[in-house]
N, C-alpha and C positions, 0 to 999 in steps of 0.2 A: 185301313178301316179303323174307325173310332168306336167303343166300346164303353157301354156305361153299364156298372153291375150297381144294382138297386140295393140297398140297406134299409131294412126296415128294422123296427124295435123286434129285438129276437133272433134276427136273420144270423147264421155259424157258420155257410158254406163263404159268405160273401167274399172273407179272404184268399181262399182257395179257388173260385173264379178268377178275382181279379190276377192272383199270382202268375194261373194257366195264362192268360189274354197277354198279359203286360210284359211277365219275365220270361216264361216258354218259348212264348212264340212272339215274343220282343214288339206287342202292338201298343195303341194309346187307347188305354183303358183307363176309367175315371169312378171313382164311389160317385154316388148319388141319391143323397137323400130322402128317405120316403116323403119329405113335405116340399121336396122340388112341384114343380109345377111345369116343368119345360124340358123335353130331351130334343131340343132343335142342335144339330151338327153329330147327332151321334148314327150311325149306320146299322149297329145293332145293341139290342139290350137284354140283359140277363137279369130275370128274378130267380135269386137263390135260393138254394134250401133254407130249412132252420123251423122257427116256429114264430112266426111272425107275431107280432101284440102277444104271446105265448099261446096261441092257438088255441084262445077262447073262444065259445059258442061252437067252430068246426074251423077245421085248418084252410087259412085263406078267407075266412070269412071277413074277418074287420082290415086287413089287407086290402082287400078291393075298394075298399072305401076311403083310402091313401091319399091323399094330393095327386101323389106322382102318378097313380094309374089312370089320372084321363089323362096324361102325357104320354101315357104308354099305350092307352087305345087310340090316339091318334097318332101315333109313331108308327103302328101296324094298321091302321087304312092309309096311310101313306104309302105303305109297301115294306116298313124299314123291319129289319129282320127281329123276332123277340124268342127268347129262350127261355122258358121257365123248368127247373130242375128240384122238383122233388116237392118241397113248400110251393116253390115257385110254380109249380105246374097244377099243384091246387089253387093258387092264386090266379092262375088263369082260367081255370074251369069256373070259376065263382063270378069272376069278372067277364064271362059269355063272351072270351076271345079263345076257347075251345070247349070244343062240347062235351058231355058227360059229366061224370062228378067222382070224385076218389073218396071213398068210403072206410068203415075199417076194416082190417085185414081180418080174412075169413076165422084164423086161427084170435083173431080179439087179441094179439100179441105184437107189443114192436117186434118189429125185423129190424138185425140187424147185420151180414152177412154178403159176401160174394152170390152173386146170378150169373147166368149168360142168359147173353140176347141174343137172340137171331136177324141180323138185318134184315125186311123186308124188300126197302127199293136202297137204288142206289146214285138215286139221281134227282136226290132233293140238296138242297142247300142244308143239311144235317147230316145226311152220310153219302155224300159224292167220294170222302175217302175211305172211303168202305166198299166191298165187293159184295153182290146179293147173292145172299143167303150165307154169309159169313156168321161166325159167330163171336162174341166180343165178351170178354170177363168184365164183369164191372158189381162196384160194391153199392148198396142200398143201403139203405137206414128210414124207416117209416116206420108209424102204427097207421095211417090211413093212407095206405097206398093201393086197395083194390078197386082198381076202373070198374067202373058199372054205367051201363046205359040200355036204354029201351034199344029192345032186337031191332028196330027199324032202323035205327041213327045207326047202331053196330054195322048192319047189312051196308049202309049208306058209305059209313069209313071204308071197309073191305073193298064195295065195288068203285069208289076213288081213289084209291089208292094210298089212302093217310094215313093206315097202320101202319109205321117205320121199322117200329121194334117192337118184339114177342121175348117173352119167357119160354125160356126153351132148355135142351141138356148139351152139356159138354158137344155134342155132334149135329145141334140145331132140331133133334127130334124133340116133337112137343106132347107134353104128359101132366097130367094134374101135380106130379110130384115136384117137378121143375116152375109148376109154378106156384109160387109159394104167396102169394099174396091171397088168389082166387080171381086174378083179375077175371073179368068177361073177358074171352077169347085169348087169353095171355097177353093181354094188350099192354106194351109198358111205355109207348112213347108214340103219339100221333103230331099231326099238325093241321094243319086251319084250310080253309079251301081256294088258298092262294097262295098257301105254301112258303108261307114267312111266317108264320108264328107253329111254334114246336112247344110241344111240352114233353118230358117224362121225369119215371120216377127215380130209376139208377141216376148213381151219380160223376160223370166222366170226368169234374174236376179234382177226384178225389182218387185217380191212378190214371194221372196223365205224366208221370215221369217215370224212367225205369226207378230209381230209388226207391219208390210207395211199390216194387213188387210188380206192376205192370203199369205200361203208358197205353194201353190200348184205348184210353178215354180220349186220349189228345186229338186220336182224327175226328171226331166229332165236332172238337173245336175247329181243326186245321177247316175243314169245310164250310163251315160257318164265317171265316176270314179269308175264303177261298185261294187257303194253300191245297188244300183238295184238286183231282179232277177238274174238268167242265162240269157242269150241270144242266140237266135238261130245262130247257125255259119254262 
């Protein structure tokens, strides 16, 4: 699988994607500049965290308006898989290749701190290696990380099954206090309705080796380069 992680002006996780993709899990992973115009030969693409143009007007907003993102909206009607993590998944909420909008956190304060998620399914192209209802440690960093969306589109995620990952506790039980952002329904990572574009807000390339303390982020990746599982079609 080939791999292109997106740099925009701003972008801080970009290194740490490409590391996970390239040196972890030994694939061909390539930078690619926000003022590309073309991800033709690449099979999946990450927009990373960070704060893109420095997250002027709202995070992800002049972002979407890139070069590279009509490359990347037609890389995903294509089919081709996209990952946006943290920035990146503001970047795709703005650019209406997933719904909703990340707002700021209830508390009006960056986060900065370990979460657990609770896996929802386990048989998407995002957590095939992962077990449902698993729960997975992973660290965040945001000031606008609270999902918010009209009850209707919420009810619409739930009953297709595109909630991935929730904010939850050490045991997968769900409480206002584990969720620390306020997202709507503890919602911390969905995906599109064809199930190739994923966004959340944790960030898996930032304890994906044992050294950083836990590699529980890497099977998110492994999944995504289908070291994971099968997955359901």
């Amino acid at each position: 699988m080939r791999s292109a992680v997106v740099v925009f002006p701003g972008s801080n996780c970009d290194h740490d994607a490409y590391h996970v993709l390239r040196h972890v899990l030994g694939g061909d992973a390539r930078f690619v500049w926000h003022k590309e115009t073309s991800l033709d030969g690449f099979d999946l693409v990450v927009l990373p965290g960070g704060f893109s143009y420095g997250d002027y007007l709202r995070c992800g907003a002049i972002a979407r308006f890139a070069p590279v993102m009509s490359a990347v909206t037609q890389h995903a009607r294509r089919g081709g898989l996209v990952l946006g993590i943290c920035n990146g998944f503001q970047i795709l909420t703005e650019a209406g290749l997933l719904p909703g909008a990340l707002i700021r956190n209830r508390d009006v304060s960056f986060l900065s701190r370990d979460v657990w998620l609770r896996v929802e399914r386990a048989d998407t192209r995002l957590t095939s290696a992962c077990a449902p209802g698993e729960v997975l440690r992973m660290p965040i960093g945001h000031g606008e990380g609270n999902y918010h969306a009209a009850p209707d589109l919420l009810d619409r995620l739930e009953g297709e099954g595109r909630v991935l990952l929730r904010y939850a506790g050490p045991r997968g039980e769900l409480a206002e206090e584990f969720n620390v952002n306020g997202s709507a329904r503890a919602i911390a990572g969905i995906m599109n309705e064809t199930g190739n574009v994923f966004g959340m807000m944790p960030h898996p390339e930032r304890n994906a080796e044992p050294i950083l303390g836990s590699a529980q982020g890497i099977r998110l990746f492994m999944s995504l380069v289908g070291s994971g599982r099968p997955v359901a079609a």
